[in-house]
N, CA, C and O of each residue as an XYZ file, in Angstrom:
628
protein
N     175.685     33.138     46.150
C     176.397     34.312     45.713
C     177.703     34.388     46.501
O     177.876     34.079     47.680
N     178.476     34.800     45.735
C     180.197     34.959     46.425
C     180.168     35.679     47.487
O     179.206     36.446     47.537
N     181.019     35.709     48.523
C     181.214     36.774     49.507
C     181.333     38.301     49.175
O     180.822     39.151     49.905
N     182.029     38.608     48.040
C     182.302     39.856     47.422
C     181.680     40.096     46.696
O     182.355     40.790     45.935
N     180.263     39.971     46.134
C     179.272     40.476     45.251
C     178.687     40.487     46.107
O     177.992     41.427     45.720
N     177.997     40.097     47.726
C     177.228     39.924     48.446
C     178.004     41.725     49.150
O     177.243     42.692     49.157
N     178.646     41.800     49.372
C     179.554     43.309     50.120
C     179.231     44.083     49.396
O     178.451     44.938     49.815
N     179.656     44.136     48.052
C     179.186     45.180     46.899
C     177.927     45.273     46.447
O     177.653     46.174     45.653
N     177.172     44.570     46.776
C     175.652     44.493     46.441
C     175.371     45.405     48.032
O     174.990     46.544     48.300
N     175.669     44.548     48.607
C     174.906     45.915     49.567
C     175.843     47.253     50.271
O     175.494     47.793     51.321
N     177.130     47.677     49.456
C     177.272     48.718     48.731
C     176.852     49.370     48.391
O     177.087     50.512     48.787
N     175.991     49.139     47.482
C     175.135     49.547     46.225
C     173.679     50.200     46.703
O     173.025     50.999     46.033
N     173.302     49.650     48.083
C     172.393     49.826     48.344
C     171.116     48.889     48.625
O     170.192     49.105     49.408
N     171.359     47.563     47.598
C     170.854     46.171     47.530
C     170.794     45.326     48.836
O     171.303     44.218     49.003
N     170.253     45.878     49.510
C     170.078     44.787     50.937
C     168.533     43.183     50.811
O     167.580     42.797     51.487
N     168.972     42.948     49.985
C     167.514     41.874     49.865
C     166.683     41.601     50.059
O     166.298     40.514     50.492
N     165.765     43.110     49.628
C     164.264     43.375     50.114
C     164.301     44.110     50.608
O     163.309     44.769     50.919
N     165.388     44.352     50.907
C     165.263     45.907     52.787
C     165.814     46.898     51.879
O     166.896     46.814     51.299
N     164.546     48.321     51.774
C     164.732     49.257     51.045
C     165.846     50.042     52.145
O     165.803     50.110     53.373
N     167.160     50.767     50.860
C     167.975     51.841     51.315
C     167.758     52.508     52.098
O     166.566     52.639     52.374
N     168.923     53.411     53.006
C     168.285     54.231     54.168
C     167.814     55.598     53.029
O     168.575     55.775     52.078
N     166.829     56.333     53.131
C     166.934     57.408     53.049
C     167.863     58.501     52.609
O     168.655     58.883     53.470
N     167.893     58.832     51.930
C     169.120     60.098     52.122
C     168.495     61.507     51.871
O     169.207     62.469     52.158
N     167.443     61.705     51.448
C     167.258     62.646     51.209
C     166.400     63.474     52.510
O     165.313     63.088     52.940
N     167.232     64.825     53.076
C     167.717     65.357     54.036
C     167.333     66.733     53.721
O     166.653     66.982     52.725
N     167.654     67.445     54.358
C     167.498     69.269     54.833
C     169.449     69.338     53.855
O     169.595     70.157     52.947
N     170.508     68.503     54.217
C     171.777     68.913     53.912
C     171.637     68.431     52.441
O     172.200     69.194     51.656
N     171.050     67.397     51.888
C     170.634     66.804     50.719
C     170.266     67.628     49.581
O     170.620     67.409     48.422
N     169.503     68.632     49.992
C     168.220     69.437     49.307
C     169.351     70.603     49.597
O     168.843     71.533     48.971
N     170.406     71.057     50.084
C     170.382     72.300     50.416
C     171.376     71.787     49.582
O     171.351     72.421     48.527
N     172.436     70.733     49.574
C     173.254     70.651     48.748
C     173.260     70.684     47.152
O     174.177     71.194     46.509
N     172.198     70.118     46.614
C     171.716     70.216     45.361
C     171.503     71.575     44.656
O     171.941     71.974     43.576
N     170.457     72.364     45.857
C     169.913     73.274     45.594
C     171.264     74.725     44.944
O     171.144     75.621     44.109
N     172.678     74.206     46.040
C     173.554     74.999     45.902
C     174.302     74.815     44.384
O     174.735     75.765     43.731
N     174.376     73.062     43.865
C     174.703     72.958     42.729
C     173.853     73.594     41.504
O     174.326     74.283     40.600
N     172.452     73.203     41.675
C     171.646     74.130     40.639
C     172.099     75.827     40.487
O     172.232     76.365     39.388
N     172.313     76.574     41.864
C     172.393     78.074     41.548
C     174.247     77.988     40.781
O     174.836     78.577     39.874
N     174.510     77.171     41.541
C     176.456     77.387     40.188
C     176.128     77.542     39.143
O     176.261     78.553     38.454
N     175.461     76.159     38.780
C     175.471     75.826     37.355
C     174.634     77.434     36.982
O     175.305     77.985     36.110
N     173.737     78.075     37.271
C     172.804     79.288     36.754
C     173.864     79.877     36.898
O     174.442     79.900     35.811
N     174.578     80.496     37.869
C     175.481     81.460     38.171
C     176.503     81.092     36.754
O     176.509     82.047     35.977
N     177.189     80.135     36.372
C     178.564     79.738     35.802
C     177.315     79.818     34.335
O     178.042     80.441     33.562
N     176.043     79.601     33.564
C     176.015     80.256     32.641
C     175.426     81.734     32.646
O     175.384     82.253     31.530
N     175.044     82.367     33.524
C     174.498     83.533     33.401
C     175.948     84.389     32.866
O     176.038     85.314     32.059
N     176.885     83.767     33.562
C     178.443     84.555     33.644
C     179.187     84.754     32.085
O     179.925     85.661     31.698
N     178.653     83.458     31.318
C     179.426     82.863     30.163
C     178.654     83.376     29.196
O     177.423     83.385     29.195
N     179.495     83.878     28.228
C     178.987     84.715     26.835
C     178.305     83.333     26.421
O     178.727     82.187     26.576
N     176.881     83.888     25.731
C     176.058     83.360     24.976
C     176.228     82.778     23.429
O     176.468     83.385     22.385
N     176.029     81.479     23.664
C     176.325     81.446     21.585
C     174.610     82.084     20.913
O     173.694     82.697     21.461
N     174.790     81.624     19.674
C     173.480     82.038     18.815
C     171.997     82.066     19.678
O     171.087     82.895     19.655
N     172.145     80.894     20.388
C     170.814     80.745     20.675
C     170.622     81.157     22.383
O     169.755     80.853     23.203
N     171.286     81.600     22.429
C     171.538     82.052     24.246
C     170.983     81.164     25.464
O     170.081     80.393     25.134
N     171.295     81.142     26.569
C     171.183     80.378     27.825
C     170.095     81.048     28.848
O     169.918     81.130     30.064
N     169.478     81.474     27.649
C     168.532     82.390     28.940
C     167.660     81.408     29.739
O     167.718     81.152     30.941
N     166.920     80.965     28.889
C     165.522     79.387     29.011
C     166.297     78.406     30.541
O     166.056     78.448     31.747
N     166.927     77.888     29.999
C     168.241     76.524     31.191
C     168.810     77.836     32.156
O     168.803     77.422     33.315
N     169.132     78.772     32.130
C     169.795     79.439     33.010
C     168.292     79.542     34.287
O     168.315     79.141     35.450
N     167.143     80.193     33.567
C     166.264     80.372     34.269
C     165.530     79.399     35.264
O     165.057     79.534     36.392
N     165.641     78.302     34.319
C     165.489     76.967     34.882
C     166.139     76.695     36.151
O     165.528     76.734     37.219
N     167.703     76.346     36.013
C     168.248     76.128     36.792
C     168.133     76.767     38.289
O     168.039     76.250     39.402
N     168.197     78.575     37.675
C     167.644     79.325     39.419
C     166.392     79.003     40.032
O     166.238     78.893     41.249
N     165.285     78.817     38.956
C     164.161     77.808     39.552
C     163.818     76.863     40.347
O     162.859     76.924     41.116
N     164.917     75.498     40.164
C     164.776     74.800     40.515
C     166.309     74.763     41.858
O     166.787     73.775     42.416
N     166.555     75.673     41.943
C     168.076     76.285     43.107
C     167.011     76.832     44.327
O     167.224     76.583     45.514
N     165.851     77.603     43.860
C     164.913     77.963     44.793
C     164.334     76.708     45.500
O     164.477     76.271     46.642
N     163.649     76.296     44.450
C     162.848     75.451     44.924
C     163.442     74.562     45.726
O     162.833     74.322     46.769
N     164.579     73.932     45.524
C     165.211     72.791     46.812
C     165.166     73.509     47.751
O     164.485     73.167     48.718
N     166.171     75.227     47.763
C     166.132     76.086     48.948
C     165.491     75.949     49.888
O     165.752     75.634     51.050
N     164.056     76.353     49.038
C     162.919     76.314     50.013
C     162.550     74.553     51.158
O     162.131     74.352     52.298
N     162.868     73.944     50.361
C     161.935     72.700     50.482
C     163.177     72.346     51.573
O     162.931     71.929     52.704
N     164.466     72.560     51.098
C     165.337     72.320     52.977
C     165.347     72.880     53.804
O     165.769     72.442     54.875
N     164.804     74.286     53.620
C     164.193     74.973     54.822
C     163.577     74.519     55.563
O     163.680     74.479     56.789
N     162.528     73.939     54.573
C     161.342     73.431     55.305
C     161.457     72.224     56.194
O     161.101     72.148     57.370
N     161.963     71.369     55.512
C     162.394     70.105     55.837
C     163.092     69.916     57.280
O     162.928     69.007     58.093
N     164.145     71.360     57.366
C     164.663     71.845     58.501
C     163.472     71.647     59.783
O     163.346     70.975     60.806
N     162.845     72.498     59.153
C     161.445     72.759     60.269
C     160.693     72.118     60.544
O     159.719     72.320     61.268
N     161.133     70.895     59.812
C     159.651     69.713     60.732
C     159.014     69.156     59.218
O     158.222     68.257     59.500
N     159.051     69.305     58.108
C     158.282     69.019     57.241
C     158.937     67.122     56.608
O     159.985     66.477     56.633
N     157.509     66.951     56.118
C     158.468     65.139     55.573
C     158.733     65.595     53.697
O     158.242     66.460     52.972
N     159.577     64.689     53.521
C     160.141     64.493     52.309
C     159.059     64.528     51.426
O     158.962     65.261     50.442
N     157.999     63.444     51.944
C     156.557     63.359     50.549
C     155.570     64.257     51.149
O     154.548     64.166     50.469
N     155.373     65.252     52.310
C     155.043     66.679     51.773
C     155.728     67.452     51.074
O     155.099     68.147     50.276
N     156.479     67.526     51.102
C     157.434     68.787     50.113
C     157.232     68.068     48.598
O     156.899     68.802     47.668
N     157.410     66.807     48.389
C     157.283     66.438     47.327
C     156.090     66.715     46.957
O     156.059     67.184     45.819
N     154.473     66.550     47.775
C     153.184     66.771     47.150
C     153.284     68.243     46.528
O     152.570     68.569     45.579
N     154.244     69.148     47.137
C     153.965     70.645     46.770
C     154.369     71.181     46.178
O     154.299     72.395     45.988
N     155.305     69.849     45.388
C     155.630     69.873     44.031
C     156.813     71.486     43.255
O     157.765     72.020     43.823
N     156.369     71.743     42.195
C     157.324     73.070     42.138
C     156.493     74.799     42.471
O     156.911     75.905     42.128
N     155.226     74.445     43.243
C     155.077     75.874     43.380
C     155.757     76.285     44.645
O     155.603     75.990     45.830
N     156.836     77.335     43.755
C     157.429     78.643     44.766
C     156.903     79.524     45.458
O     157.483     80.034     46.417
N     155.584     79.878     45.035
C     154.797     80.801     46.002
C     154.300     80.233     47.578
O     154.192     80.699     48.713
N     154.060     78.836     46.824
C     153.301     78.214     47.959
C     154.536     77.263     49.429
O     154.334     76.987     50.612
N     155.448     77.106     48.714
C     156.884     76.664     48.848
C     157.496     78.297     50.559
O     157.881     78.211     51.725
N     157.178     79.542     49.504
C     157.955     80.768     50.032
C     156.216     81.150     51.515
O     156.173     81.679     52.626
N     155.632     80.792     51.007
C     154.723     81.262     51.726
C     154.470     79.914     53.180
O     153.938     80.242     54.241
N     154.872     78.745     52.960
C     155.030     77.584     53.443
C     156.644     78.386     54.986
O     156.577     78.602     56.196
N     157.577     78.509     54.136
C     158.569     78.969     54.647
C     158.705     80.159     55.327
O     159.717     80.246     56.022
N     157.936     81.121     55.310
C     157.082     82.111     56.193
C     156.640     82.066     57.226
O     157.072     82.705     58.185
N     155.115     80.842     57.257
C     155.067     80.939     57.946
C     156.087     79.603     58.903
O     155.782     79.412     60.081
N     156.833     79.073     58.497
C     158.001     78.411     59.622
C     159.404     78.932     59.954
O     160.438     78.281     60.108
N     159.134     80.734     60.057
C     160.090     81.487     60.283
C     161.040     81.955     59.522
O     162.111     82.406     59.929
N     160.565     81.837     57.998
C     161.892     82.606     57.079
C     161.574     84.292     57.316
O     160.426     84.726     57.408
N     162.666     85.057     57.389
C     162.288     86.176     57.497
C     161.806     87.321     56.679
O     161.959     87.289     55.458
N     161.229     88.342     57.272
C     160.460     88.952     56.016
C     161.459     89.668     55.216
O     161.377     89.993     54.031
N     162.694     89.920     56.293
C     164.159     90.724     55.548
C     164.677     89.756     54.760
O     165.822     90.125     54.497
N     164.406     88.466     54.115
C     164.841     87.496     53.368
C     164.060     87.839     51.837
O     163.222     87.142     51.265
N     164.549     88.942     51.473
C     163.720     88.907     50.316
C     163.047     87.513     49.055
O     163.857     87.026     48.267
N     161.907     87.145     49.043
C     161.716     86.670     47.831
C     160.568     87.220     46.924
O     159.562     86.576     46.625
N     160.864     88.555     46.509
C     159.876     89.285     45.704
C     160.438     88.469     44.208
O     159.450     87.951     43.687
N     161.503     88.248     43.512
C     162.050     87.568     42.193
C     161.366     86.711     41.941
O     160.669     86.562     40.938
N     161.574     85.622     43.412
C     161.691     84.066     43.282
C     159.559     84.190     42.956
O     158.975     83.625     42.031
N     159.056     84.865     43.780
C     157.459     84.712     43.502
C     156.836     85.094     42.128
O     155.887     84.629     41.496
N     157.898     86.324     41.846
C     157.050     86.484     40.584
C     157.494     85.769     39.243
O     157.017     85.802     38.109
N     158.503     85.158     39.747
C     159.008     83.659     38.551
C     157.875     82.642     38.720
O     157.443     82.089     37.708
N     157.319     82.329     40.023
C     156.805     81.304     40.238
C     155.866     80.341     39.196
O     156.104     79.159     38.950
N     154.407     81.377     38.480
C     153.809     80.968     37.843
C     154.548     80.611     36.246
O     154.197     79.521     35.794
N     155.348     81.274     35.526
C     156.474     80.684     34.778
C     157.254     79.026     34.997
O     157.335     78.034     34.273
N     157.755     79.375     36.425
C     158.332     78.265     36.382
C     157.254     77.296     36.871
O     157.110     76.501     35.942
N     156.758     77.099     37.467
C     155.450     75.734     37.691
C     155.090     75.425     36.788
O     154.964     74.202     36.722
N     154.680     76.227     35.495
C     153.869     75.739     34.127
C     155.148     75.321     33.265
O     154.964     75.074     32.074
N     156.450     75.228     33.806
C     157.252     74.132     32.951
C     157.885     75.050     31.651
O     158.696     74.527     30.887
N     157.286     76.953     31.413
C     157.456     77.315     30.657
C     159.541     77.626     30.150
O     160.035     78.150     29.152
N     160.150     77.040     31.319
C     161.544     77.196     31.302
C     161.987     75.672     30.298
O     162.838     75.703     29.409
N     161.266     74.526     30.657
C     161.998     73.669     30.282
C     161.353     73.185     28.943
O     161.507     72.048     28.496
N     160.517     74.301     28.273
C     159.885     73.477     26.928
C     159.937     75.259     26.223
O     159.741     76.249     26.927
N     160.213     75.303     24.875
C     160.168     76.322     24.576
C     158.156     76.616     23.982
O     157.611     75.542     23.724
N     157.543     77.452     23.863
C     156.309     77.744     23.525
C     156.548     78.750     22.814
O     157.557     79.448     22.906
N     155.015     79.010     21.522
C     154.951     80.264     21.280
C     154.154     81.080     22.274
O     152.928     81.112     22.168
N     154.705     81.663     23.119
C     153.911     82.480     24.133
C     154.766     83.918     24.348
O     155.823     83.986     23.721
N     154.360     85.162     25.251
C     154.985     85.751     25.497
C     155.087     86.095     26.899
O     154.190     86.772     27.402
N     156.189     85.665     27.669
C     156.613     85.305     29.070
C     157.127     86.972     29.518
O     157.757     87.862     28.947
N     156.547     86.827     30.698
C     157.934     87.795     31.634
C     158.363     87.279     32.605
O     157.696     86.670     33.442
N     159.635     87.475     32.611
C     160.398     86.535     33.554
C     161.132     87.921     34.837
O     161.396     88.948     34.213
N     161.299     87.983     35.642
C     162.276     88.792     36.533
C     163.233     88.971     35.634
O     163.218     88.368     34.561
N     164.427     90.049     36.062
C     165.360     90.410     35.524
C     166.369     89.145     36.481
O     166.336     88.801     37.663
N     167.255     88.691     35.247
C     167.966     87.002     36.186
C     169.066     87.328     37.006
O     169.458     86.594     37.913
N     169.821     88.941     36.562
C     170.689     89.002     37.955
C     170.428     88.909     39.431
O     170.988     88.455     40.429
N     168.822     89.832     38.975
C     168.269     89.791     40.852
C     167.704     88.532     41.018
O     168.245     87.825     41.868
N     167.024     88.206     40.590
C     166.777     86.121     40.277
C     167.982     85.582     41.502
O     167.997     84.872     42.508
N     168.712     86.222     40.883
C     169.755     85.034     41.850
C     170.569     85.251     42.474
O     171.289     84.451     43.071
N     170.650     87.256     42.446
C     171.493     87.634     43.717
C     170.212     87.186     45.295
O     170.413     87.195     46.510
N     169.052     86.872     44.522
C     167.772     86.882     45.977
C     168.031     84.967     46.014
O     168.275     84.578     47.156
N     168.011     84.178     45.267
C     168.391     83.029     45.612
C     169.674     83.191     46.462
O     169.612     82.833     47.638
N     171.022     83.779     45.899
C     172.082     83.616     46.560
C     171.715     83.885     48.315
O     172.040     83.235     49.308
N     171.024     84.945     48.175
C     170.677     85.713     50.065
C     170.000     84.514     50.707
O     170.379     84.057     51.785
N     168.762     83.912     49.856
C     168.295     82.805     50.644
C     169.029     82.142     51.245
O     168.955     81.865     52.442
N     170.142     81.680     50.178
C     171.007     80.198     50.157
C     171.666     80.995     51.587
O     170.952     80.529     52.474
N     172.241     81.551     51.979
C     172.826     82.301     52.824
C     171.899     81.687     54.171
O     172.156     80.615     54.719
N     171.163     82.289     54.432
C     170.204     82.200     55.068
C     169.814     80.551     55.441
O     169.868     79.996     56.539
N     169.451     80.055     54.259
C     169.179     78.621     55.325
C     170.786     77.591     55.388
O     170.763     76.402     55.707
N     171.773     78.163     55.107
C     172.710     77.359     55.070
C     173.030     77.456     56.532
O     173.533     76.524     57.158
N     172.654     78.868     57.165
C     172.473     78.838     58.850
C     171.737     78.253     59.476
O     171.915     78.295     60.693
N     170.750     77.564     59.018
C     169.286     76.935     59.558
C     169.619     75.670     59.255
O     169.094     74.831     59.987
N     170.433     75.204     58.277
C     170.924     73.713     58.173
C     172.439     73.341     58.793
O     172.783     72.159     58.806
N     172.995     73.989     59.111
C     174.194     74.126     59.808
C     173.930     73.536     60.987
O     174.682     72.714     61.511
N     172.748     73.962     61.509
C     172.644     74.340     63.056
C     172.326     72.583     63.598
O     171.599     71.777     63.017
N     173.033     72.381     64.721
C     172.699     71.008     64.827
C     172.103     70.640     66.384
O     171.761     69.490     66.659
């Protein structure tokens, strides 16, 4: 192999057999987590066509929590494939983050009672069912406070 496909190959990440470093981090998860609440924030903001953005909007703050949480955690000592075993429950996620010092003035009364909604996937598949979801402004003015909150706990070096 040429000298310069051999540089760009492991560029790329391609070291020949030797798996990539890692990247996924407490700044990783917190960074994502911050892109998911935009994207919710930038359609909650935007007039609705016919079929409205409620479903993907909800989604999105869902899954803005859920990294939240999981770089909190991650902060605190937790590994990447625990957080991954614990998959998308938020209750267990917020109650995880409790007890590793999130505070009780950190409201997540929204984010819990979304929880069973969002774990059963009911955001990203439409059903005939009849859902209650939180009201989505407080949804994500209580994500936004989180995000607040551990962006101090991931800051900290």
């Amino acid at each position: 192999m040429c000298g310069w496909c051999a540089q760009f190959r492991r560029f790329l990440g391609c070291n020949d057999g030797i798996p990539p470093p890692d990247f996924e981090d407490e700044a990783t998860l917190y960074s994502l987590s911050s892109e998911y609440l935009e994207a919710a924030n930038i359609l909650y903001n935007t007039p609705s066509t016919q079929i409205g953005y409620t479903l993907p909007t909800y989604y999105l703050a869902g899954h803005a929590a859920e990294l939240m949480l999981k770089s909190f955690l991650f902060k605190h000592g937790e590994s990447i494939k625990s957080l991954k075993r614990y998959g998308h429950g938020l209750n267990y996620l917020v109650k995880r983050a409790r007890e590793k010092g999130l505070p009780v003035n950190v409201s997540t009364e929204h984010i819990r009672s979304f929880a069973v909604t969002y774990a059963l996937k009911h955001t990203e598949y439409r059903q005939k069912q009849l859902l209650t979801f939180p009201p989505l402004d407080l949804l994500l003015q209580e994500i936004g406070s989180l995000k607040s909150h551990v962006f101090n706990h991931v800051a900290e070096f």
